[in-house]
N, C-alpha and C positions, 0 to 999 in steps of 0.2 A: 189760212189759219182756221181752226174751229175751235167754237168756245165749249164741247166736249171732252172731257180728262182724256188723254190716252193713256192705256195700258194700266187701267187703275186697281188693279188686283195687287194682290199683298206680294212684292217681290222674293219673298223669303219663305215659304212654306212647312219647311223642317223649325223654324223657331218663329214662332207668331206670339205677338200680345197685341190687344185689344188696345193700348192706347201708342196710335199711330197713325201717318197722316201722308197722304200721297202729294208728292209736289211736282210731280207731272202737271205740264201745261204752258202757256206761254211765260217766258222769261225775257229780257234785254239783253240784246245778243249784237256784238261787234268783232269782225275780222281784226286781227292787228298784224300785217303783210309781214312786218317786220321785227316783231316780238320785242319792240319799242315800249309795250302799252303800259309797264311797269312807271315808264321815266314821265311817259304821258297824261299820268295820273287817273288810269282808268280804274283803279281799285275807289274813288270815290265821287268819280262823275258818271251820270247817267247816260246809258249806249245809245247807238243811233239804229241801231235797228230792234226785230224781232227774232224769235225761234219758235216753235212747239218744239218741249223738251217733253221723250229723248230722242227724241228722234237727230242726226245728224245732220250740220249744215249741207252737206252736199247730197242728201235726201230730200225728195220731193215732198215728199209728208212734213218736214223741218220749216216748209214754207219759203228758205233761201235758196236750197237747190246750187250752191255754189261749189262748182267742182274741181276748179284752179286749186292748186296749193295753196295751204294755210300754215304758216309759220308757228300762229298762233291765235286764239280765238277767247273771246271773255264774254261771259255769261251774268247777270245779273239779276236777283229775284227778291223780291220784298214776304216775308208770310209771318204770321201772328202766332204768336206759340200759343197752345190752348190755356189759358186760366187753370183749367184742371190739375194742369200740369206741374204745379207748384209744388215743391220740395223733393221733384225728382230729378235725376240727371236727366238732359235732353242731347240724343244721338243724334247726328245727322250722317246717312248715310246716302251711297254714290255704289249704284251698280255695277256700273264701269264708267271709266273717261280715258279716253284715247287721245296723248298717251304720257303728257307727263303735267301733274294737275296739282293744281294750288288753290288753299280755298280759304277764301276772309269771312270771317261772319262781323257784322258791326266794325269794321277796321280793323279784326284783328283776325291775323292767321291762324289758320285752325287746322290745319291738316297740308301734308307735302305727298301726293304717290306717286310711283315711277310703272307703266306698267299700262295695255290699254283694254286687257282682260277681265283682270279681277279685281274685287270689291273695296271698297275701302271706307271711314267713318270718320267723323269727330265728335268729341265732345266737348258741346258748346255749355256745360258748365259756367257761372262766371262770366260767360260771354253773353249770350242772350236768355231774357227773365220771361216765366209764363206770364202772358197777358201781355206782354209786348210784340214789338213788331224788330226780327230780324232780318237783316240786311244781309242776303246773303252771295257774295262776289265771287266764283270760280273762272282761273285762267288755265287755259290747256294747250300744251305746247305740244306739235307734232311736225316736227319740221323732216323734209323727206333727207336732208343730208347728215342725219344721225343714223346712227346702227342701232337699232332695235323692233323687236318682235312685231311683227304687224298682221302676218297671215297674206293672205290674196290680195292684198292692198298695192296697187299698183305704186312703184317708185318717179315712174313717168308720167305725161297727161293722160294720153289715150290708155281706154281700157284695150288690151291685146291677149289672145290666146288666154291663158287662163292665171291674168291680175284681173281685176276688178278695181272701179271707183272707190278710191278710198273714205273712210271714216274717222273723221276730227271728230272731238272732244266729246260732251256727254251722248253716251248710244244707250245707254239703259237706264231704269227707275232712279229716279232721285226720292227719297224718303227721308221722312223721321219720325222718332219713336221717342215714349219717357220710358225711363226703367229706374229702378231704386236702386241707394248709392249699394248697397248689396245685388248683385244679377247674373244671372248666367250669362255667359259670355257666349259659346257656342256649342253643342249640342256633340260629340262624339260615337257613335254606335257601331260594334263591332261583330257582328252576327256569328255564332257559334253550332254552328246544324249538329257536329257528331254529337251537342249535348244539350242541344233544342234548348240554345239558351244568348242572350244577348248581353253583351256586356256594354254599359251607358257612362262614358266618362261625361263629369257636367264641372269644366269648370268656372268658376266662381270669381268677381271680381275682387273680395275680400271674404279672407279665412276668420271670420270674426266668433269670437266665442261662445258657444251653446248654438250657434248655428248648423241646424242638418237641413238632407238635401231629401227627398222623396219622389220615385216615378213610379205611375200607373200605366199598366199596358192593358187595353182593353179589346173588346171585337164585339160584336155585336150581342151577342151573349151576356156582355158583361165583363166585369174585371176579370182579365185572363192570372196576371200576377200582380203586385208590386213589392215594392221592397223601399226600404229609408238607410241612411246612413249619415255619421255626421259630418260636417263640412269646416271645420274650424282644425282641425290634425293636418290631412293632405294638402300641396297644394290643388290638385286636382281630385277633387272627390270620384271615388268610383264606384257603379253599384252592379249587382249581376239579378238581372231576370231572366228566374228559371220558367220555362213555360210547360205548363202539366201536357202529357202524350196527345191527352182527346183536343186541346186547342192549338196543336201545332202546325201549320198550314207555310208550307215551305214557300218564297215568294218563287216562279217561273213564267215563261210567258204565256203557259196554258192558264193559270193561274196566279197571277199578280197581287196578291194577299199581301193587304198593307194593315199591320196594327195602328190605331191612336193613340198616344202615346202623350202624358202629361209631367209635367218634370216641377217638383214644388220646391222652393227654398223659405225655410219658417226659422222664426229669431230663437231664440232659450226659452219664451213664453210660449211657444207654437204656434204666436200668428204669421202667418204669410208674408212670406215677403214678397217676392217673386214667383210669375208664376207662368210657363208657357205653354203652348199645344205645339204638336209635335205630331209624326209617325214613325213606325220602323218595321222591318221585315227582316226575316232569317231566311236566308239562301247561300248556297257556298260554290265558290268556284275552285277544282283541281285541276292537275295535272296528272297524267299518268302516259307516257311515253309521248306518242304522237296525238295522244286525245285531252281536249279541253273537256272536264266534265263542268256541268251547273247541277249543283244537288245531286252530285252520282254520277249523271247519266251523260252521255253522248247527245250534243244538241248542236246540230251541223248548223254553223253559225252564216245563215243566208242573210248577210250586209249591204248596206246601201250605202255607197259612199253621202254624207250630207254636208253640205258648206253654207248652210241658212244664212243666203241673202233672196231678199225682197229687192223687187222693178222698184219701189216707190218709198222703199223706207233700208236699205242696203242692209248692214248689219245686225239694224233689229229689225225684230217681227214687226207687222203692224198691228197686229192685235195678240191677245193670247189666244184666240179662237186660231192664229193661224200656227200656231206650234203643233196645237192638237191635231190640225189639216195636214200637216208633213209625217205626220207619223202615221196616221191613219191611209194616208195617201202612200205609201213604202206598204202596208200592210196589205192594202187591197193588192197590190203590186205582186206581194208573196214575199215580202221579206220580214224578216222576224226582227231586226234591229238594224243599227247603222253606226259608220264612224263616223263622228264629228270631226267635220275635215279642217286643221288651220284656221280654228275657232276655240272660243272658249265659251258655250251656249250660255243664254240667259237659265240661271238657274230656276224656271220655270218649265223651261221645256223638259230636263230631268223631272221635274216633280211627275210629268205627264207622263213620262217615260216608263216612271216608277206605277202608276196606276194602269198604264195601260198593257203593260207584260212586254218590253220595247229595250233590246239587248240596244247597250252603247258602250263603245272605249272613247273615253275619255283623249283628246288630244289638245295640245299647244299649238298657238297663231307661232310657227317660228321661223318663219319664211321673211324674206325682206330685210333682213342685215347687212347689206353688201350698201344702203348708202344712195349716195351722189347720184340717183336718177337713173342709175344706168338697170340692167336687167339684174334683178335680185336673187341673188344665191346667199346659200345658209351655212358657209364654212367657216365663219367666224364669230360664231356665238359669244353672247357677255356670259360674264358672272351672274349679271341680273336675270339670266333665264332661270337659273335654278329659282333665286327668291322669288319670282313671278310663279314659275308652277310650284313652288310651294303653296302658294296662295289658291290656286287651283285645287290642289289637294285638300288643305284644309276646306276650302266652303264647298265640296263634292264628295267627299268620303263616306257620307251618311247614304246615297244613293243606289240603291239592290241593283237599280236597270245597268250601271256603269258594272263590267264584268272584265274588264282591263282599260290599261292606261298606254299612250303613247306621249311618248315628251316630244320626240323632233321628227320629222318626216321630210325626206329624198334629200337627208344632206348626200354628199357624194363627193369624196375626196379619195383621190389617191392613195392605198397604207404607205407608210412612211414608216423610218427605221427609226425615226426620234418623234416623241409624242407631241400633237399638235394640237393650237385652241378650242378642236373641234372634237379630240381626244379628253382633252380635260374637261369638257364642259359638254358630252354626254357619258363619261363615267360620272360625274357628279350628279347630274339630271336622273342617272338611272338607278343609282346607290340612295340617293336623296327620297324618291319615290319609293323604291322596296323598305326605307325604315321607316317612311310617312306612313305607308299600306301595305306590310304583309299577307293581307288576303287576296290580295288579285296580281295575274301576271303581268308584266312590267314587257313590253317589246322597248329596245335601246332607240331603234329608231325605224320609222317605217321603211319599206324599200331601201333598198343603194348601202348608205355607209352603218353596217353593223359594226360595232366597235368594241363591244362589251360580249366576253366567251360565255358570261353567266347568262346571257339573255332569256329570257325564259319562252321565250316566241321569236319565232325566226318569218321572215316573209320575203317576199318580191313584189314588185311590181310589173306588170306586163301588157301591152295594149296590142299585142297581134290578134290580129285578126280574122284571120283563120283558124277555125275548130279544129282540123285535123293537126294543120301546125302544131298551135293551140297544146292538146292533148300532148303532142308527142315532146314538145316542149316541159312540161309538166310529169312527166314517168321518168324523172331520173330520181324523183324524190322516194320510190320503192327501195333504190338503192342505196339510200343515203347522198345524191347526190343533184339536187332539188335546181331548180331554176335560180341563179345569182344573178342579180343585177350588176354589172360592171360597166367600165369604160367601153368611148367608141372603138377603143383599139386593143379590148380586152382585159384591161391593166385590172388591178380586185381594186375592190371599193371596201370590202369586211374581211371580219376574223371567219375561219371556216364556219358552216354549218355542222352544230355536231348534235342531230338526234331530235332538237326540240319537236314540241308542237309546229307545223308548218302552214299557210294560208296564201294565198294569193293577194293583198290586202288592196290592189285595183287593178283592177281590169274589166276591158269590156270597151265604155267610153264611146259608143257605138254614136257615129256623127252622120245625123237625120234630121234636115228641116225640111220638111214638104214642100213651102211655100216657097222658098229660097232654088231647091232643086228645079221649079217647075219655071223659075224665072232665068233659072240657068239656060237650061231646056229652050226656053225662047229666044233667048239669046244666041243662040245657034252655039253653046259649048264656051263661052268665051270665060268664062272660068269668074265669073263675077262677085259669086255666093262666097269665093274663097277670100274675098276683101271682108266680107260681115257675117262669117262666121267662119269656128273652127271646131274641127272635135279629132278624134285618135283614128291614123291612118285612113284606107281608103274609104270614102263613103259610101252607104250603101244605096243603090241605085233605085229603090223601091221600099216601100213599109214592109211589104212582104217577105223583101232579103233581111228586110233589120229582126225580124222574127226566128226568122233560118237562122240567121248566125247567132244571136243570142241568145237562141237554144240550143246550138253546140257548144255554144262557150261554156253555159252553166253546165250540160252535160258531161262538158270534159273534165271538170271540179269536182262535181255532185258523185262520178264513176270513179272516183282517184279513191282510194281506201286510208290513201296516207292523209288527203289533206281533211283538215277540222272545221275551214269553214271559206269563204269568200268573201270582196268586199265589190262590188258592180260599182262602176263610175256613169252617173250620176244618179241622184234624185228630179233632178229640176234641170234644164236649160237656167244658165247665166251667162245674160248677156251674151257677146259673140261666140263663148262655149255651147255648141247645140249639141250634146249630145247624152242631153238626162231622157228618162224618163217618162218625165211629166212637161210642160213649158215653162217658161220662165213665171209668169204668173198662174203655175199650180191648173193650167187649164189641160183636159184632156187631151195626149199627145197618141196615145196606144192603147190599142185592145189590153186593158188590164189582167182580164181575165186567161189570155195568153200567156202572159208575161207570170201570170202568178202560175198557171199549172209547166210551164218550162222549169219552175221550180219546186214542184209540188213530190216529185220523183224522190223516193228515200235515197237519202246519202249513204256512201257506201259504209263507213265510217259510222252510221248509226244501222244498218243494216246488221256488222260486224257484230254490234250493240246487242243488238236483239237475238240472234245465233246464239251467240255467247252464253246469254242468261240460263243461269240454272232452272232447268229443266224444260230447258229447248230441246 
């Protein structure tokens, strides 16, 4: 344990107030094997162990390190509301909890989520008074013989091929905040480039009479625009900042231009009510045939697959210093952004994302539904997937770096002649998403099962290994007739490709451990390194061939005219997967500076760009 806060930065960045309280740190923390603890009376006796929250029990940083299955696990924390705080409502909010969370405050329930991604609150009104002391008891249930979304979470004990250690119950900031019985809820921003203008939906907990709402968008200069309107008519107040020519500054990754952004809510007499800081940026993402533009333009989308686990803290960071180290670390590399792989990030690393000019699609942990232990596959999605990436979409929507979304990735079933769970529950996932966010393209599903003709992003997945192959593999898309991921025996997995934007969205996966090869090598070949480690196809027998071929691979991409952009597997070594990068602990693995000019070559696809332009 340490008696240092972890992670003690404001978990929320897009909507900040000043009266707010980190409750990161150690809590009372007990296992319950059997998800008994209900009947055992653990909601009001004291636990027999510890945790540092939030880190995860079977995190090293957690202090437990317990890696067995957990049915269920119960948290308990004592904290003093501030005096100050009196005659405000008191939030208590929950980052994430993995994966299905109950929470008592003083004896009494206060909040139910299902779900082990995204956010969730109470309002402990009623419940606990400023200047007292609240009892605060959360119980999280995550038993492996249920169906739901988990991501790289292994169903078994051992971590194998590419599950990982799983993650029980609280893995991100536990908070709380006061706000007035009038507040903004949460912050909506719709960026409008063709008319350099943002539209800022705020809404409001109550429509109360003579109440208007007011944002300032500012820059260094000074107040760029604002604008007021009243808040007591709509139930969602909307306001529109026009932004004058000379202060328009489009958000890109050459330029990352983030406005400050202040959002007021004041009663009929004009005092204040509410008041939050904020930022936003105007950047626009199209389509036009085979090319994703950002702001117009052709910007070959050079991707790094990322699945942000930590050796010593699994699904979360250990610090926010280390969010900033993984994107910076992708950049020095030469990559311009990354997919977040079968995760749903701490909404901090987006904030980073957002200032540091750091393209990301947005994806769902939706991997691990198949249950009973056995090897997890994703053909039989709930209902609850949509609700969960809704939840997604709401607390990410305001994010410029997010320049598309992905809901499910390598489902892979058979077409069938009659619609199946896996039919209905990514036409809803995908339909759900285009009316959440019409600004950004929507892929139905990465790799394997396209199901949806409307998709606006079409892709593959592919791990050969060979550049030439490689290449030759990849020019049927000139044709219209692009690399499909299908069965071993052929059979389709998707509805045709017809014309979209197209990507390779992983490949590469290039499996390189030094240390490992050279203990093989001693071993006179006995194949040892294949027991503790794995990575895609055959390995390469030297640093020097991992160079050679991961520079034809991205050549063969980079030279394709059709394709828009790529996604390399990985950023990092995890665990028995060696085949990022970087090592599992962010230590140097590869000549960076290789790696970066193997992609430094103009895409052909932006090349096209540049011809094109009038008066080339």
């Amino acid at each position: 344990m340490t008696s240092a806060q972890p992670k003690p930065e404001h978990p929320r960045p897009q909507l900040f107030r000043q009266n707010w309280i980190n409750l990161n740190g150690t809590w009372g923390f007990e296992i319950d094997a059997s998800d008994s603890g209900l009947e055992r009376g653990l909601v009001t006796r004291e636990l027999q162990g510890e945790i540092l929250v939030p880190f995860a029990p079977e995190s090293a940083l957690s202090g437990v390190e317990h890696v067995d299955f957990m049915e269920a696990v119960w948290y308990r924390h004592t904290v003093t509301v501030p005096q100050e705080w009196a005659g405000q409502r008191i939030l208590l909010h929950f980052g994430a909890v993995d994966h299905d969370a109950t929470v008592w405050v003083n004896g009494v329930e206060v909040a139910r989520h299902r779900g082990g991604f995204t956010p969730f609150s109470a309002d402990l009104t009623g419940v606990a008074e400023a200047g007292a002391e609240a009892l605060i008891v959360v119980r999280a249930r995550d038993s492996r013989h249920e169906m739901q979304a988990r991501g790289k979470q292994a169903t078994w004990y051992n971590n194998t091929h590419c599950q990982y250690t799983r993650t029980t119950g609280i893995w991100q900031t536990v908070w709380m905040e006061a706000v007035p019985e009038v507040h903004i809820k949460r912050l909506r921003m719709t960026p409008n480039l063709a008319e350099s203008a943002i539209t800022l939906e705020v809404p409001v907990s109550q429509n109360r009479a003579g109440h208007s709402v007011s944002a300032v968008l500012s820059d260094k200069a000074g107040v760029t625009v604002e604008s007021a309107t009243r808040a007591d008519l709509d139930l969602t107040p909307s306001l529109r900042l026009e932004i004058p020519a000379e202060s328009l500054r489009p958000w890109s990754i050459e330029d990352p231009f983030l406005y400050d952004l202040e959002v007021t809510v004041r009663d009929a007499a004009g005092t204040v009510v509410d008041r939050v800081a904020s930022y936003a940026a105007v950047r626009s993402v199209a389509l036009d045939g085979k090319v994703v533009r950002i702001n117009g333009k052709a910007v070959f989308q050079r991707l790094i697959l990322d699945q942000g686990y930590w050796p010593e803290s699994l699904m979360t960071s250990p610090s926010d210093a280390a969010l900033v180290e993984d994107i910076e670390l992708a950049m020095r590399a030469g990559f311009n952004g990354a997919r977040l792989h079968e995760k749903v990030f701490e909404e901090r690393f987006l904030y980073h994302a957002d200032r540091l000019g750091y393209l990301v699609w947005g994806e769902f942990g939706d991997w691990g539904v198949s249950g009973g232990g056995t090897v997890g596959h994703n053909q039989k999605p709930s209902a609850s997937f949509v609700g969960q990436w809704l939840e997604v979409l709401k607390r990410d929507f305001n994010h410029p770096s997010i320049i598309g979304w992905c809901p499910l990735n390598e489902t892979h079933q058979i077409m069938h002649d009659r619609p199946t769970v896996l039919d209905d529950v990514t036409e809803a996932m995908f339909w759900a998403t285009k009316l959440a966010d019409p600004t950004r393209p929507v892929i139905d599903a990465s790799g394997y099962s396209h199901r949806i003709r409307e998709t606006d992003i079409y892709d593959s997945h592919s791990y050969e290994q060979d550049p030439d192959r490689f290449r030759i593999e990849q020019q049927g898309l000139s044709e219209g007739k692009p690399f499909i991921n299908r069965s071993h025996d052929g059979q389709e997995y998707s509805v045709p490709y017809a014309g979209q934007p197209y990507f390779v969205s992983e490949f590469g996966g290039i499996w390189w451990n030094e240390d490992e090869a050279r203990r093989a090598a001693q071993e006179a070949g006995l194949g040892t390194d294949v027991a503790t480690s794995w990575g895609y196809g055959q390995r390469v027998g030297s640093e020097e061939e991992f160079y050679e071929r991961f520079d034809g691979l991205c050549k063969a991409l980079l030279e394709n005219p059709d394709m828009f952009g790529y996604c390399y597997t990985q950023l990092t070594d995890v665990f028995q997967e060696k085949n990022g990068v970087f090592n599992f602990d962010r230590s140097t693995k590869f000549d960076v500076d290789r790696l970066r000019a193997s992609q430094a070559r103009t895409a052909a696809i932006e090349a096209m760009e540049e011809r094109d332009a009038p008066g080339m």
